[in-house]
C-alpha positions in Angstrom: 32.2 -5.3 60.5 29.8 -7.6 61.5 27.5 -9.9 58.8 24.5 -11.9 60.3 23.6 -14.6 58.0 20.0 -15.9 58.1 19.7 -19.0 56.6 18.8 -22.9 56.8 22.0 -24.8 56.5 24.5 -22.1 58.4 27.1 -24.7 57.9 27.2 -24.2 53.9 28.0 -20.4 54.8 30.7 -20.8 57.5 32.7 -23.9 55.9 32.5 -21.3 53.0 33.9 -18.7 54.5 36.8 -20.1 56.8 39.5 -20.7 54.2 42.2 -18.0 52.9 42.0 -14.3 53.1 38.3 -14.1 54.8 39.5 -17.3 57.2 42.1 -15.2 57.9 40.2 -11.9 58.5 37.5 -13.7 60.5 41.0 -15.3 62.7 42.4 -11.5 63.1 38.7 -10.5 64.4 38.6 -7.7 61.1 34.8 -9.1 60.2 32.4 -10.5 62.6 30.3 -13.5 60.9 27.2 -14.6 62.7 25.5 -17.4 61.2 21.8 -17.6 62.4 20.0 -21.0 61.9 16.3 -20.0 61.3 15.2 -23.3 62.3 16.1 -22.6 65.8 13.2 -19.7 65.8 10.8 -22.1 64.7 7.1 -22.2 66.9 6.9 -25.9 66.8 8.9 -28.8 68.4 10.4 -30.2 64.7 11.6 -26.8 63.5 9.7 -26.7 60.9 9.8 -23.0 58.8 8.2 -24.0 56.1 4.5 -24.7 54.7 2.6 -24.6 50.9 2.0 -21.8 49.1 -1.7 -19.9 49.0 -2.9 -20.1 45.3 -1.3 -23.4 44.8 2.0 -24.2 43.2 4.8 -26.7 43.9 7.4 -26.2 46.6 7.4 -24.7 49.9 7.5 -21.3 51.3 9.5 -20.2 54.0 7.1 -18.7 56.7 7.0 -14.6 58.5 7.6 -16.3 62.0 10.8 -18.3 62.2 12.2 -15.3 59.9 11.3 -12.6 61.5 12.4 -14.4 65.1 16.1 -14.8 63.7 16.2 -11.3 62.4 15.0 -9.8 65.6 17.8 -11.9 67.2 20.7 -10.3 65.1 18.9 -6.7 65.5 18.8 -7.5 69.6 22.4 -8.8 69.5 24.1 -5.5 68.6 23.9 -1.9 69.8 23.9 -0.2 66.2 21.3 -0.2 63.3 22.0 -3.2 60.8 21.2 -2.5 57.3 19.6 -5.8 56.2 19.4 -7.5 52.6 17.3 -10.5 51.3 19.1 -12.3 48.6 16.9 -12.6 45.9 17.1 -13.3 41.8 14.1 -10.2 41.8 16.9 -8.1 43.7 19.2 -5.4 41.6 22.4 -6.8 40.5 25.6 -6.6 42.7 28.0 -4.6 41.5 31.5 -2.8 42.7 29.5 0.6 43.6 27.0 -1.3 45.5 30.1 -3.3 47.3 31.7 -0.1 48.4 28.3 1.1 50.0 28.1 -1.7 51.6 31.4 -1.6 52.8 30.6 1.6 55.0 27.5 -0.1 56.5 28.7 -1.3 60.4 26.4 -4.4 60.4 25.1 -6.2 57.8 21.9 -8.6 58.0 21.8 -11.5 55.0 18.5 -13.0 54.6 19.2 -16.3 52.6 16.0 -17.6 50.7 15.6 -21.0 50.1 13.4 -23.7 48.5 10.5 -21.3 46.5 11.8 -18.2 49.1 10.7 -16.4 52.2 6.8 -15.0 52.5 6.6 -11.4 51.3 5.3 -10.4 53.6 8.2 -10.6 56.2 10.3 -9.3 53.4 8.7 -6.2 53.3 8.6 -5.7 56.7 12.5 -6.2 57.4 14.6 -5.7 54.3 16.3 -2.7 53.4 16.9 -3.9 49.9 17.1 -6.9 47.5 20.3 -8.4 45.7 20.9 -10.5 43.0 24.2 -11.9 41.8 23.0 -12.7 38.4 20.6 -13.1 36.1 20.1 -16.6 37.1 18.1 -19.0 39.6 20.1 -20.9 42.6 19.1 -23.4 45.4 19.5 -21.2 47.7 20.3 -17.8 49.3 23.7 -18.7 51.0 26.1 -18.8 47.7 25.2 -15.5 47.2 25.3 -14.2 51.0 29.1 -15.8 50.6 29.8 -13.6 47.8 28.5 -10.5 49.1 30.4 -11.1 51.9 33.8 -11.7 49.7 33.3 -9.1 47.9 32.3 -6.4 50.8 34.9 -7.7 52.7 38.2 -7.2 50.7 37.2 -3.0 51.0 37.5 -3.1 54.7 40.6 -1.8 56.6 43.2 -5.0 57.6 41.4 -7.5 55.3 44.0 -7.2 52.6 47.4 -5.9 53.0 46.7 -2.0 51.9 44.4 -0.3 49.2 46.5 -0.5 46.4 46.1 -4.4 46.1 42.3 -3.5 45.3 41.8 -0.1 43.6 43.5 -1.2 40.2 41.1 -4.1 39.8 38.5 -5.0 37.5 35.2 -2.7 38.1 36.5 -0.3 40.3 37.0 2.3 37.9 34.4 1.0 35.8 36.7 -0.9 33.3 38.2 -4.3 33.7 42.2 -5.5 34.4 44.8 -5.7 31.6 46.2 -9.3 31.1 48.6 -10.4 33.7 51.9 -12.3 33.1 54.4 -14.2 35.4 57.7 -16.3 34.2 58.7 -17.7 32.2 59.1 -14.7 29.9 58.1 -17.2 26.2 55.5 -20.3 27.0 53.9 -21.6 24.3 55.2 -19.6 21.8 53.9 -17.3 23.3 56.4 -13.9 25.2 55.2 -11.6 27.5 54.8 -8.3 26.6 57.7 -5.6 25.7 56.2 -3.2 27.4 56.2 -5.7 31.0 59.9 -5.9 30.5 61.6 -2.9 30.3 61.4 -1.8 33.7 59.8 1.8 32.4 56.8 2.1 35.7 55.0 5.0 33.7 54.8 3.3 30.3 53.6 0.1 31.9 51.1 1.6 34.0 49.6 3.6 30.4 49.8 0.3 29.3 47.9 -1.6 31.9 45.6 1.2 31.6 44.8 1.1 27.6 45.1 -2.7 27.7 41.9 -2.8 30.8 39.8 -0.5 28.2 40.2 -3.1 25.3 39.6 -6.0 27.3 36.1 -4.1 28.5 35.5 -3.0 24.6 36.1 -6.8 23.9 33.8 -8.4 26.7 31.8 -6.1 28.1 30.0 -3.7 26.2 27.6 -3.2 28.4 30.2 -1.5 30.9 32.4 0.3 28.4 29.0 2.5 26.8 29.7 3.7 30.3 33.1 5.1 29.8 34.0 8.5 28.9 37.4 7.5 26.6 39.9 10.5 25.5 41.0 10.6 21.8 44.4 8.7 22.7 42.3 5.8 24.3 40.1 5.4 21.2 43.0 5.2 18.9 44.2 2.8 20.8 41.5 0.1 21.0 40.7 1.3 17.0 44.5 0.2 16.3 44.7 -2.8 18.6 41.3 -4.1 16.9 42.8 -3.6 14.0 46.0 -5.9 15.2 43.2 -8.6 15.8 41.6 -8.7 12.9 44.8 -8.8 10.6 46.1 -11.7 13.0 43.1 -13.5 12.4 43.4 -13.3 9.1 46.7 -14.5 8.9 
């Protein structure tokens, strides 16, 4: 899969993203990441992109020209149809659905924003859609081009070692992970679970199950409204709250 980055500082993007599993993936040639300095499409000798904003305001605006120039590039530079996405605080919120339809997309254009953004008017004209990681303002467009990438990424075929390392996670079936444990067995006063130790794969795997839909009743509502529960599943997060309360009080 290939991901065009257009940004100002391409070098915050690719140190970024040549370490572990994508370093690894971008080594084995499984993703393709172009990173597309939009000063070098700049119409004047000092590569400057950007000027003040009409209406007045503090700051400066990335300009249409330089933008659309670098985009145009990454469209020339392939044979297929790139989907392309300004990253934006205005944009809808990422989440795992949107990652796995990105996933299926064959090239990917990342328009990175930067000091008060890019001028509408080129953002109308090229992007596909707008994405936010959060409700939150950052510097820049590239930390969040990195995490799209991250995220999109890990779905694709030879990035991780098979499916199964992803499709139990947090989000992808709309609830998050049960606790995980490793040795030794009591730290802290604290022992793993029973349930971890006994070697029985179809009571651990309920388990993990049951345990991912209390963790999401516990910190995120807003995802578990979502969930259709059975019966079983409600008694179990009614009796497991009731486990935390009574250990609180104690």
């Amino acid at each position: 899969m290939i991901f065009s980055v257009l940004t100002l500082f391409p070098k915050q993007v690719s140190d970024f993203l040549s370490t572990s599993i994508i370093g690894r993936a971008i080594n084995n040639e499984f993703l393709d990441i172009r990173c597309i300095d939009i000063r070098d499409y700049a119409d004047n000798s000092h590569g400057k992109v950007d000027d003040t904003l009409y209406g007045g305001g503090k700051g400066m605006l990335i300009a249409c020209e330089p933008v659309y120039r670098a985009w145009k590039s990454a469209v020339d530079a392939t044979t297929d149809k790139p989907y392309t996405v300004h990253l934006s605080p205005k944009g809808t919120v990422l989440n795992q659905k949107k990652v796995i339809e990105f996933s299926n997309c064959e090239h990917l254009i990342l328009l990175c924003g930067h000091y008060e953004g890019v001028d509408q008017r080129v953002i109308d004209s090229i992007a596909d859609e707008e994405i936010s990681i959060g409700d939150y303002v950052l510097t820049g467009g590239e930390a969040p081009a990195c995490v799209l990438i991250d995220a999109v990424s890990r779905m694709l075929p030879g990035v991780l070692p098979d499916t199964s390392v992803y499709e139990d996670e947090s989000h992808m079936n709309g609830a998050l992970e049960a606790p995980h444990f490793t040795k030794p067995e009591e730290w802290g006063g604290m022992k793993v679970p029973e349930v971890l130790r006994n070697g029985h794969h179809a009571e651990i795997t309920k388990w993990r199950r049951m345990e991912g839909l209390f963790v999401t009743y516990q910190n995120r509502r807003d995802l578990f409204d979502g969930l259709d529960l059975t019966p079983e599943e409600w008694a179990y997060i009614i009796r497991r709250e009731s486990e935390i309360s009574a250990k609180s009080i104690n």
